[in-house]
ROGUDREN-52581 format. One record per residue (C-alpha): residue in one letter; x, y, z. Coordinates in steps of 0.001 Angstrom, whole numbers, padded with zeros to 6 digits. Layout:
<atoms>
+---------+---------+---------+---------+
! residuo !       X !       Y !       Z !
+---------+---------+---------+---------+
!       A !       X !       Y !       Z !
...
+---------+---------+---------+---------+
</atoms>
This chain:
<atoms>
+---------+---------+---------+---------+
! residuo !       X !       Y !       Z !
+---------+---------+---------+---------+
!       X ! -005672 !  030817 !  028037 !
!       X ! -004727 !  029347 !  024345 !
!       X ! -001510 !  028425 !  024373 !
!       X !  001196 !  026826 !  021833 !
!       X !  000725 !  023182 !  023597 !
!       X ! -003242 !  022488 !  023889 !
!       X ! -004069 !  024543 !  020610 !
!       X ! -001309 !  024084 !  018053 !
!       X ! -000470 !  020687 !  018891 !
!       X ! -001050 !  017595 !  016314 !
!       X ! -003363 !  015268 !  017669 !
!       X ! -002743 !  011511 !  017777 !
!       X ! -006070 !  010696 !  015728 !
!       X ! -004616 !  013210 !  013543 !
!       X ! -000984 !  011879 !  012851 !
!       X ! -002010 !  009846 !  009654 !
!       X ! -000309 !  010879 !  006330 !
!       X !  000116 !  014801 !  008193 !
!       X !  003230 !  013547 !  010275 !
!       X !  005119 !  012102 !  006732 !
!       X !  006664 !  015862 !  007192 !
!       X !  005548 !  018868 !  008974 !
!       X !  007013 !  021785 !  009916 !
!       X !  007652 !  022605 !  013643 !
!       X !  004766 !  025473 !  013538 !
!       X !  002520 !  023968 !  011118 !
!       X ! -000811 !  024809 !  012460 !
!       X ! -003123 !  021675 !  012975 !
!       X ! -005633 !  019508 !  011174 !
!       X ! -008239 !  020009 !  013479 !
!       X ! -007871 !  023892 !  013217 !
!       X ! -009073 !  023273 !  008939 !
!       X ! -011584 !  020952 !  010431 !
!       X ! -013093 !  023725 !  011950 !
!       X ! -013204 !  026669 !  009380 !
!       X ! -014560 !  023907 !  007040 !
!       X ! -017554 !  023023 !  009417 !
!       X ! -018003 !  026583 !  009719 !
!       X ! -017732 !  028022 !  006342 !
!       X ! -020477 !  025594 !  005379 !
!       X ! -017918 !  023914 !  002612 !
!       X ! -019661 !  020942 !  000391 !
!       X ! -018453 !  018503 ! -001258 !
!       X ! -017557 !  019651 ! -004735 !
!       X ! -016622 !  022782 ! -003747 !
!       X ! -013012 !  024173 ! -004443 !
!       X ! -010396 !  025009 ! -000727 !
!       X ! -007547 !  026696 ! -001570 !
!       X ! -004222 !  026921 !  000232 !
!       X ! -001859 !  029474 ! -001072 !
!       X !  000711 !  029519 !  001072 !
!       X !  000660 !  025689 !  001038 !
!       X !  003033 !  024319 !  003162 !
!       X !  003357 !  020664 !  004019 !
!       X ! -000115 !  020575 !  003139 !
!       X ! -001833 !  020078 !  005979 !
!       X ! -004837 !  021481 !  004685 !
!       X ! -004580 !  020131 !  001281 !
!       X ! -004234 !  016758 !  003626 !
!       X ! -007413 !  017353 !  005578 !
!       X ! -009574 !  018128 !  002852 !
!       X ! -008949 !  014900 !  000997 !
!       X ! -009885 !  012616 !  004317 !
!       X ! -012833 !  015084 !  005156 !
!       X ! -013992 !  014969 !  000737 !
!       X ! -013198 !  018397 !  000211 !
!       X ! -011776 !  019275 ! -003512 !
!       X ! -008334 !  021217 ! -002976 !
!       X ! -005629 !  023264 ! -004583 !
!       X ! -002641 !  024278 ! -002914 !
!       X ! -000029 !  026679 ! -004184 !
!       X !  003711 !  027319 ! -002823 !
!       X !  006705 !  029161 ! -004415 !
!       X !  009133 !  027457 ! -002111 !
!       X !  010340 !  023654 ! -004134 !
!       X !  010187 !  021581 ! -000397 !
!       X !  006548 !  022659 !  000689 !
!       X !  005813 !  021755 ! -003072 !
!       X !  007567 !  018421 ! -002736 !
!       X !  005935 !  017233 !  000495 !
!       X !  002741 !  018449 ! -000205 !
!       X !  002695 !  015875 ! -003504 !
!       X !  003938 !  013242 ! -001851 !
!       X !  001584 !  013396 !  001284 !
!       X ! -001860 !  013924 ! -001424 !
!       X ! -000490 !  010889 ! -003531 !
!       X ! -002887 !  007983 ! -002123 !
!       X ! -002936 !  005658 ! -004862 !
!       X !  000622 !  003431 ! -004933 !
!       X !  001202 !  000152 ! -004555 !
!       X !  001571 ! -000881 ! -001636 !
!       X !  003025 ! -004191 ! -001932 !
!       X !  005609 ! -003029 ! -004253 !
!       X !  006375 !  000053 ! -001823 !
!       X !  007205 ! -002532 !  001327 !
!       X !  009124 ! -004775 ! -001312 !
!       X !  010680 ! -001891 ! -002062 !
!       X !  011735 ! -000614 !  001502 !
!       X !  013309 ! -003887 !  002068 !
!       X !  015568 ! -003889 ! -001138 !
!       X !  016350 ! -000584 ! -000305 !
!       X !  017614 ! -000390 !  003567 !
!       X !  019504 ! -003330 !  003173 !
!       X !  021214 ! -002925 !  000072 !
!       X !  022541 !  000533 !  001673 !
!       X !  023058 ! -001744 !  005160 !
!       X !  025237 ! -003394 !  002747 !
!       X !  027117 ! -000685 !  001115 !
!       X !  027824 !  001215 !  004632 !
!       X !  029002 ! -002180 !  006521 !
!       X !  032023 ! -002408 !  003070 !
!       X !  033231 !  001108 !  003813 !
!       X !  033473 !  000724 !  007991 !
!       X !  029738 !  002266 !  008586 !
!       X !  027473 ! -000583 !  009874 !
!       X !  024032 ! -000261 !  010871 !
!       X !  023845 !  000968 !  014183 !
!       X !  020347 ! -001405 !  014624 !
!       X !  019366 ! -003579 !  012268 !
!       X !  015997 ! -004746 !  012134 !
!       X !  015678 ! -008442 !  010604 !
!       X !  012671 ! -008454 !  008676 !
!       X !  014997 ! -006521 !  005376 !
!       X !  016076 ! -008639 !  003062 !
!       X !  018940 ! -008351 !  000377 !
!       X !  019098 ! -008752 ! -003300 !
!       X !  022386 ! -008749 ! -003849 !
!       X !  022631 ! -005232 ! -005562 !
!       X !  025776 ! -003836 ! -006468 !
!       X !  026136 ! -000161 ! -005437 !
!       X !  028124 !  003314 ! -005916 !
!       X !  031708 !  004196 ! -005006 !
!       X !  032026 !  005877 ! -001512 !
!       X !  033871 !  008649 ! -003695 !
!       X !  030178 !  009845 ! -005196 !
!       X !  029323 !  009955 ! -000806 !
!       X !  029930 !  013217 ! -000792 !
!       X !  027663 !  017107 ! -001572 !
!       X !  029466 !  019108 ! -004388 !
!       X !  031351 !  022167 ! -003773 !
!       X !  028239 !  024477 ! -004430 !
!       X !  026101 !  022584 ! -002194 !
!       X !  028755 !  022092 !  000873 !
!       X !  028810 !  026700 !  000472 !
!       X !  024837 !  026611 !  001196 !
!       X !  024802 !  024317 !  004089 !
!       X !  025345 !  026538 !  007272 !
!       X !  028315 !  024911 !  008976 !
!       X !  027599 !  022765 !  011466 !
!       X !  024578 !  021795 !  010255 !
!       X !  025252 !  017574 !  009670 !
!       X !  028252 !  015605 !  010941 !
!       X !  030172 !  013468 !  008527 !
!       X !  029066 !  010605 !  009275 !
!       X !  025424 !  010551 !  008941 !
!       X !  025584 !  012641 !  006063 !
!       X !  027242 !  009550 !  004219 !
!       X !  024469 !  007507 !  005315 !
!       X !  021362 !  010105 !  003848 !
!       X !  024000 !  010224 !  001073 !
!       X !  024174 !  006415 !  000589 !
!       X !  020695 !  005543 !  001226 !
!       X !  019559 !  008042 ! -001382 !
!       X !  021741 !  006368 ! -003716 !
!       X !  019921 !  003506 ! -003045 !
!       X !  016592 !  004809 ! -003663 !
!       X !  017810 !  006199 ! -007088 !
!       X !  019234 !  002980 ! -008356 !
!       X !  016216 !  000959 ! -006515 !
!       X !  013777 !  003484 ! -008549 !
!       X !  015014 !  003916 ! -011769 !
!       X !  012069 !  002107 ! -013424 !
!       X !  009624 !  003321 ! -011039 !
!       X !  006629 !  005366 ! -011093 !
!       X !  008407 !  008807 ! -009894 !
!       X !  006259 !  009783 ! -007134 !
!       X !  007083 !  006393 ! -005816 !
!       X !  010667 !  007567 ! -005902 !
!       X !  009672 !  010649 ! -004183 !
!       X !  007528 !  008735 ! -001448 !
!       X !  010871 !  007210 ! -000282 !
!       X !  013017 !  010237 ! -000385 !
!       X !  010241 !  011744 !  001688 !
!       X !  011594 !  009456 !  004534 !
!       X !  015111 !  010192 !  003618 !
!       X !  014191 !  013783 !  004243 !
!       X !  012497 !  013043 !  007831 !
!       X !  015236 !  010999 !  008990 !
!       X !  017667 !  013912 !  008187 !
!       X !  015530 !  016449 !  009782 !
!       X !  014508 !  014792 !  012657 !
!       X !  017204 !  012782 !  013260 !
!       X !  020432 !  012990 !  011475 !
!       X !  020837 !  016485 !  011175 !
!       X !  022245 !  018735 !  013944 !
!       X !  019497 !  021085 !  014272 !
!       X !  016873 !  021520 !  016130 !
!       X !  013572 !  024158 !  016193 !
!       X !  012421 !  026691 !  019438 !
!       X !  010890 !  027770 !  017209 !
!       X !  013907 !  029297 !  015081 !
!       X !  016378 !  026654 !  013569 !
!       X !  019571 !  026196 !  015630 !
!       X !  022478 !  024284 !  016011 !
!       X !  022778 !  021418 !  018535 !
!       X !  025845 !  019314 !  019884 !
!       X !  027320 !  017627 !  016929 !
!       X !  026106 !  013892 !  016752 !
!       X !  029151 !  011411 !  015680 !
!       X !  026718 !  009086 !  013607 !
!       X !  023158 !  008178 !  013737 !
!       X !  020938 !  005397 !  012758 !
!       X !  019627 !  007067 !  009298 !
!       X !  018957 !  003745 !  007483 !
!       X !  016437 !  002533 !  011379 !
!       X !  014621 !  005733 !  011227 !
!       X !  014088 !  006162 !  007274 !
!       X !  012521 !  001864 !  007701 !
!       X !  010750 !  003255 !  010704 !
!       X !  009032 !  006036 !  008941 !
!       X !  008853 !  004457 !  005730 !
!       X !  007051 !  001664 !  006958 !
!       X !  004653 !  003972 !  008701 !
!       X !  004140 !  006085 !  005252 !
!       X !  003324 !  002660 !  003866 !
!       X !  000775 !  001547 !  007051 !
!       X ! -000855 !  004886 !  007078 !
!       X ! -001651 !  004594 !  002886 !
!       X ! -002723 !  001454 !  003086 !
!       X ! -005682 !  002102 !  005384 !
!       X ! -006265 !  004761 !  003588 !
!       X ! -006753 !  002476 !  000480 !
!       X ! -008982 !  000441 !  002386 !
!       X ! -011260 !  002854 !  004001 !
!       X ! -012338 !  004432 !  000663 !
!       X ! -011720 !  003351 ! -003216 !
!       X ! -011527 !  006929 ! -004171 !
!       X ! -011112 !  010526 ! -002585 !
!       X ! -011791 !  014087 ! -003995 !
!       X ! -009083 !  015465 ! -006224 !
!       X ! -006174 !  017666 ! -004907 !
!       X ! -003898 !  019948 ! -007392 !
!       X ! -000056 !  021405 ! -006213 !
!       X !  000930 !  023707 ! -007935 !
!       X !  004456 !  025353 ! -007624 !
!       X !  003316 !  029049 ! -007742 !
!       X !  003934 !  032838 ! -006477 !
!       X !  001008 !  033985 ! -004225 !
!       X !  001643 !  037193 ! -005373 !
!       X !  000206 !  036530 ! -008525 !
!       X ! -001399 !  033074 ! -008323 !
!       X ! -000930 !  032656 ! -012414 !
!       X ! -001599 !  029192 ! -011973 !
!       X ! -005201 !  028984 ! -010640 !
!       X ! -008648 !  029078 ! -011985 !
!       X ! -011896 !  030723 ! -011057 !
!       X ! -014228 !  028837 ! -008466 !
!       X ! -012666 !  028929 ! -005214 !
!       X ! -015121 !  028414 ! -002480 !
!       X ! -012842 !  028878 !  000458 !
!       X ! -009299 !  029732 !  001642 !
!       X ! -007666 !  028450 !  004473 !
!       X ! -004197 !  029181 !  004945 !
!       X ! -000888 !  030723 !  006728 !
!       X !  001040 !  032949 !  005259 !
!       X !  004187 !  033987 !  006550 !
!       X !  004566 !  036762 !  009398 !
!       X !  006858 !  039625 !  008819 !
!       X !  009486 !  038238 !  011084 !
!       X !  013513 !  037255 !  010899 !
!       X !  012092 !  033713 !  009612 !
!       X !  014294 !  032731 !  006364 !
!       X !  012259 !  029547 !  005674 !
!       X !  014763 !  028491 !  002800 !
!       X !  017311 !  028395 !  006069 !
!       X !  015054 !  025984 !  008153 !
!       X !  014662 !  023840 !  005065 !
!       X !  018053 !  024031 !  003895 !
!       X !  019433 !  020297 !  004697 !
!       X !  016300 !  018718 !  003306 !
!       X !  016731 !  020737 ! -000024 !
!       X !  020438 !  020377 ! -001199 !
!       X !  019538 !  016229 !  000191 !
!       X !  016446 !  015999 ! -002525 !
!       X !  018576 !  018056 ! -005007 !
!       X !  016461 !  021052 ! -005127 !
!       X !  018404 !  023541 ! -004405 !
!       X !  022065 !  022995 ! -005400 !
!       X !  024068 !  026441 ! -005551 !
!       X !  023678 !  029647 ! -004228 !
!       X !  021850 !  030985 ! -007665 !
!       X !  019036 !  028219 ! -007261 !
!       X !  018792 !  029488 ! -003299 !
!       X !  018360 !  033067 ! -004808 !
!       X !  015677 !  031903 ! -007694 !
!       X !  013669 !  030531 ! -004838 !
!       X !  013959 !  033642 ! -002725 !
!       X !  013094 !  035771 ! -005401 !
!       X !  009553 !  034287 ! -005548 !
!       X !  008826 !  034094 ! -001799 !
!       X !  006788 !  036759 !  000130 !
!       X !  008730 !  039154 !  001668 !
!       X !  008769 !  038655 !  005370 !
!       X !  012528 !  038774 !  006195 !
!       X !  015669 !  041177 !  005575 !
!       X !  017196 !  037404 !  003921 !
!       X !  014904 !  037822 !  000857 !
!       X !  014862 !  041839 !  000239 !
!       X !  016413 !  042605 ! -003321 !
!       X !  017331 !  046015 ! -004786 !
!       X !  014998 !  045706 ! -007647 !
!       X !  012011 !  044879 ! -005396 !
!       X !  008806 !  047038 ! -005382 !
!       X !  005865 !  045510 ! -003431 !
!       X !  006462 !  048196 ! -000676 !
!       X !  004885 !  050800 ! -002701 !
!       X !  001981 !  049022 ! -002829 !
!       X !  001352 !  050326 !  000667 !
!       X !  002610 !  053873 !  000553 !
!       X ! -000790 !  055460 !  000751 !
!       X ! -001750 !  052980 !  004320 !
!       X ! -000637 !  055591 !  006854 !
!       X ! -000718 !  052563 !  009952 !
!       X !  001924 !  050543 !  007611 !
!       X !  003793 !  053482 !  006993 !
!       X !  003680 !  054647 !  010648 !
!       X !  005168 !  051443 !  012022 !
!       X !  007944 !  051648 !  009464 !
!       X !  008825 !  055006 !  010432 !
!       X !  008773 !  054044 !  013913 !
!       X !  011357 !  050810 !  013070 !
!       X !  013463 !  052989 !  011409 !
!       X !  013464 !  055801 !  014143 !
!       X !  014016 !  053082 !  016481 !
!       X !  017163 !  051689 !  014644 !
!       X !  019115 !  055128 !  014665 !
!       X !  017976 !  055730 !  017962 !
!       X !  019647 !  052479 !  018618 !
!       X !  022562 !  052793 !  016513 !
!       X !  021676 !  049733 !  014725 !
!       X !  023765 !  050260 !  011293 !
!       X !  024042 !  046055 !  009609 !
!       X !  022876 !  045750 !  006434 !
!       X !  020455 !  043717 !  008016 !
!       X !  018836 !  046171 !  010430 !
!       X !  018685 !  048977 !  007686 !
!       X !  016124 !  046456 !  005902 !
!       X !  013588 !  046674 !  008843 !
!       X !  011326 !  049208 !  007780 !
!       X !  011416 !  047762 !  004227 !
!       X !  010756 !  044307 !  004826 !
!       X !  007172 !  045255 !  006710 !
!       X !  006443 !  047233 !  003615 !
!       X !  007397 !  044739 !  001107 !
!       X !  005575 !  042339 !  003184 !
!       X !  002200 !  043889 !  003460 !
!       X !  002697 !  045243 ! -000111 !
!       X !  003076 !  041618 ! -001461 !
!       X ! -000084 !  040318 !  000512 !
!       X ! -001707 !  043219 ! -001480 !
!       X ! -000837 !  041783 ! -004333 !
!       X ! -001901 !  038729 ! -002846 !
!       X ! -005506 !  040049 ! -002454 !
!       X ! -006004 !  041475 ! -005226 !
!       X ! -004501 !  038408 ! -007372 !
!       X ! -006795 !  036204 ! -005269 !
!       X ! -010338 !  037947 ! -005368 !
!       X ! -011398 !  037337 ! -009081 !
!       X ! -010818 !  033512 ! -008373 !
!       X ! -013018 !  033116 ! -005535 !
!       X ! -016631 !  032876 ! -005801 !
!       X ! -019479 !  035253 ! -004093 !
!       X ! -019648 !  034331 ! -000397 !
!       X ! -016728 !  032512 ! -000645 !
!       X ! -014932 !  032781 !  002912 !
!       X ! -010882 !  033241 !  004228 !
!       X ! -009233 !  032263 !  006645 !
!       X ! -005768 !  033490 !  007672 !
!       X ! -003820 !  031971 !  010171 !
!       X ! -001556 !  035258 !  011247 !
!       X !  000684 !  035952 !  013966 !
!       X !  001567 !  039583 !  015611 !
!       X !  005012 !  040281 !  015871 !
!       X !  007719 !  041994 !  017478 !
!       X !  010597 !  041126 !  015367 !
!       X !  011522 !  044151 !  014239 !
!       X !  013638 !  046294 !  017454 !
!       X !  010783 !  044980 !  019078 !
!       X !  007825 !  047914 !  017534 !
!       X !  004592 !  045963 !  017483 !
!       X !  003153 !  044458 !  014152 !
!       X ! -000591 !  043881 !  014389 !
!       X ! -000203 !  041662 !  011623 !
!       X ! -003832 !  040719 !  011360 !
!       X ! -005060 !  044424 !  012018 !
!       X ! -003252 !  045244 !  009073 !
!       X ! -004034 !  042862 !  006763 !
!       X ! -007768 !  043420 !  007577 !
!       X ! -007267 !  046863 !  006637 !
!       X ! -005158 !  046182 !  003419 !
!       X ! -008190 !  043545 !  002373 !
!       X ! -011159 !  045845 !  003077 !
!       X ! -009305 !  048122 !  000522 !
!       X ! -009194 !  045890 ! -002276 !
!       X ! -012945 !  044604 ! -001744 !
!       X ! -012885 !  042024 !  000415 !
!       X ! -015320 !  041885 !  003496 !
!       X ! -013897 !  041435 !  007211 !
!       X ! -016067 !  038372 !  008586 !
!       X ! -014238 !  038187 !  012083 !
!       X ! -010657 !  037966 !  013781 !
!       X ! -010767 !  035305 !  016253 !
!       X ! -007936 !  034476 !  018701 !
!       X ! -006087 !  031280 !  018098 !
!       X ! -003692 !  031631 !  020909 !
!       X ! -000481 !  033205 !  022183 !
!       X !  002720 !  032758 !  021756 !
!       X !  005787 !  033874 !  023985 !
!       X !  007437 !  036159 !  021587 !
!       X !  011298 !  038115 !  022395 !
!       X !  012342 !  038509 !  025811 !
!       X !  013306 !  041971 !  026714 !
!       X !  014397 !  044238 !  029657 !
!       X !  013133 !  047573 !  029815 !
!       X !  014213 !  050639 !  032251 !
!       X !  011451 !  049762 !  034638 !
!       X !  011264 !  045985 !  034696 !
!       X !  013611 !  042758 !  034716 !
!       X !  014563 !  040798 !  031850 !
!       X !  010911 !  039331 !  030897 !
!       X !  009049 !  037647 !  028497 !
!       X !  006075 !  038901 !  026346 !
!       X !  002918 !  037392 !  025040 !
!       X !  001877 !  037919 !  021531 !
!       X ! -001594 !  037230 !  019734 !
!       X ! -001818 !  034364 !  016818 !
!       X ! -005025 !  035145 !  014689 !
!       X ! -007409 !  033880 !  012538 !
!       X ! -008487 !  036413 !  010264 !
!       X ! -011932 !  035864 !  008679 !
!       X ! -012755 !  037250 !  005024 !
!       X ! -015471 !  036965 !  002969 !
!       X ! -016682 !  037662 ! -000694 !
!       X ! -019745 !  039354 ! -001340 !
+---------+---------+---------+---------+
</atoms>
């Protein structure tokens, strides 16, 4: 049986560069690997990711010598994905730079009753003269988008010090060496700092007092920094990789010639992936109010009730697929039945329409770009989100594609997950198994 651990699970051969920062359910490297090897890709041939990510495909086709483009409408995916495709800084001058950096914030801290909680010896000072502990601090706007709870006082200082410190240490920097560091910054808040945690859903855990930000950024950092620099020396050059900060929808951005597609685009679930981002955003500065959280929801695919607008239309897109519009009728049904009457739960049945009606668009936007017998591959997960009426996600999507000219190669199981638990009249509370897919298209 395939199963979240053995199939979805980052290999330690694999951990190079894709472990910089990955979300929890990224799929895998070796899962591109494959659909590479069997689409027949060659070098000098175009993949394309268009629901990006942390790039782990964009990733795996540089150390495999694929050409890549990878498109995301959300700034963090955007932001990582650079960083972790950037193979060609200094490496010296990035572990001269670590040092300078950790201590001068060691510094800073230890003046204002913070000290390093472990302090590794090999960081060295230069003397640098720092920021008032009054600047410490997120600005009204940004404190109203973090969900409460979310970071205790204390280690935010630190991620707020330490990125002060990469800022100043910067300043005359190239600036993707700037964002290389706050890279770290971001992985020692999210895996570390914060007080959050992912199963799989974001969620609150017991409030930590402080934490050793300025350890784990140097830990990770000097990993970043290890893992480039073999790169560097296995190979002088690798095949060019373009991110692009771009609506799948519509994919404005990209040119003809795309040989293959391997991607994951979201599932029409209760996933608001601006939430399970949101510490690492208002950190980096890239979303700072509540009208730059909306901006960024605007262009997302919708796949949950926490980016449905008045003004949006990609549902009609669908009106003439009777299976879409059956299971929408039958979430809806299932809601009054229910007496299910938030705001929230009234958006059901919309959200699955706007969702399939924006991977339409999606289609359609994408099949003039891709050359003949260029091959898909959508990584696609069933769901039962929804008052728990069944999504075939990949069923539907086959059907939607067919439709707008696409041919339907293969669906092959990539493994199960454990989806809602539920109690029915007839059995105990229990849990339920639901399909992840890869669905395989192809251009004739």
């Amino acid at each position: 049986m395939k199963t979240n651990g053995s199939r979805n699970q980052l290999r330690a051969e694999d951990a190079p560069v894709h472990d910089w920062y990955r979300f929890v359910l990224s799929y895998p490297p070796h899962l591109v690997a494959e659909y590479l090897e069997r689409f027949g890709v060659e070098p000098g041939e175009w993949v394309l990711d268009p629901f990006c990510g942390t790039g782990t495909t964009l990733v795996e086709c540089r150390k495999r010598g694929f050409s890549s483009i990878g498109t995301d409408a959300h700034p963090i995916p955007i932001f990582a994905s650079r960083v972790k495709t950037k193979w060609d800084l200094p490496v010296q001058e990035l572990r001269d730079l670590l040092g300078r950096i950790v201590r001068s914030a060691d510094e800073f801290l230890a003046g204002r009753g913070l000290p390093r909680l472990s302090l590794d010896s090999y960081l060295v000072s230069d003397g640098i003269v720092l920021y008032e502990s009054s600047e410490l601090q997120l600005s009204e706007e940004e404190r109203q988008i973090l969900p409460t709870g979310f970071i205790s006082p204390n280690p935010l200082t630190r991620l707020l010090a330490l990125r002060k410190c990469i800022e100043r240490h910067t300043v005359s920097a190239l600036t993707e060496i700037r964002h290389f560091f706050l890279l770290g910054l971001a992985h020692a808040a999210v895996n570390g700092a914060a007080n959050i945690a992912f199963g799989p859903e974001i969620y609150r855990t017991k409030a930590k007092e402080d934490y050793d930000v300025t350890g784990h950024f140097a830990r990770q950092v000097s990993g970043m920094i290890d893992d480039l620099d073999n790169i560097q020396k296995e190979r002088a050059e690798y095949p060019p990789c373009a991110v692009i900060h771009d609506d799948a929808r519509t994919l404005a951005h990209v040119e003809d010639g795309i040989s293959a597609v391997i991607t994951s685009p979201p599932y029409p679930n209760e996933k608001d992936y601006t939430r399970t981002t949101r510490v690492e955003s208002i950190l980096l500065g890239l979303i700072r109010s509540k009208q730059d959280l909306r901006a960024v929801k605007e262009t997302l695919l919708r796949s949950n009730t926490r980016n449905v607008f008045v003004k949006d239309d990609d549902g009609k897109l669908v009106e003439d697929i009777g299976s879409i519009q059956k299971i929408c009728s039958a979430i809806e049904a299932r809601r009054m039945e229910l007496a299910k009457d938030s705001g929230f739960e009234r958006l059901y049945h919309k959200v699955v329409a706007h969702y399939f009606g924006g991977m339409r668009r999606h289609f359609r936007s994408l099949f003039p770009k891709l050359r003949r017998g260029a091959k898909c591959a959508y990584v696609v997960g069933d769901q039962l989100s929804f008052l728990m009426i069944p999504i075939p996600t990949a069923t539907l999507l086959a059907e939607i594609a067919e439709q707008e000219g696409y041919k339907v190669i293969g669906c092959d199981l990539w493994r199960e997950r454990v989806g809602t638990k539920v109690r029915t009249s007839r059995t105990p509370l229990s849990s339920v198994r639901v399909q992840e897919n890869v669905l395989l298209l192809g251009k004739t």
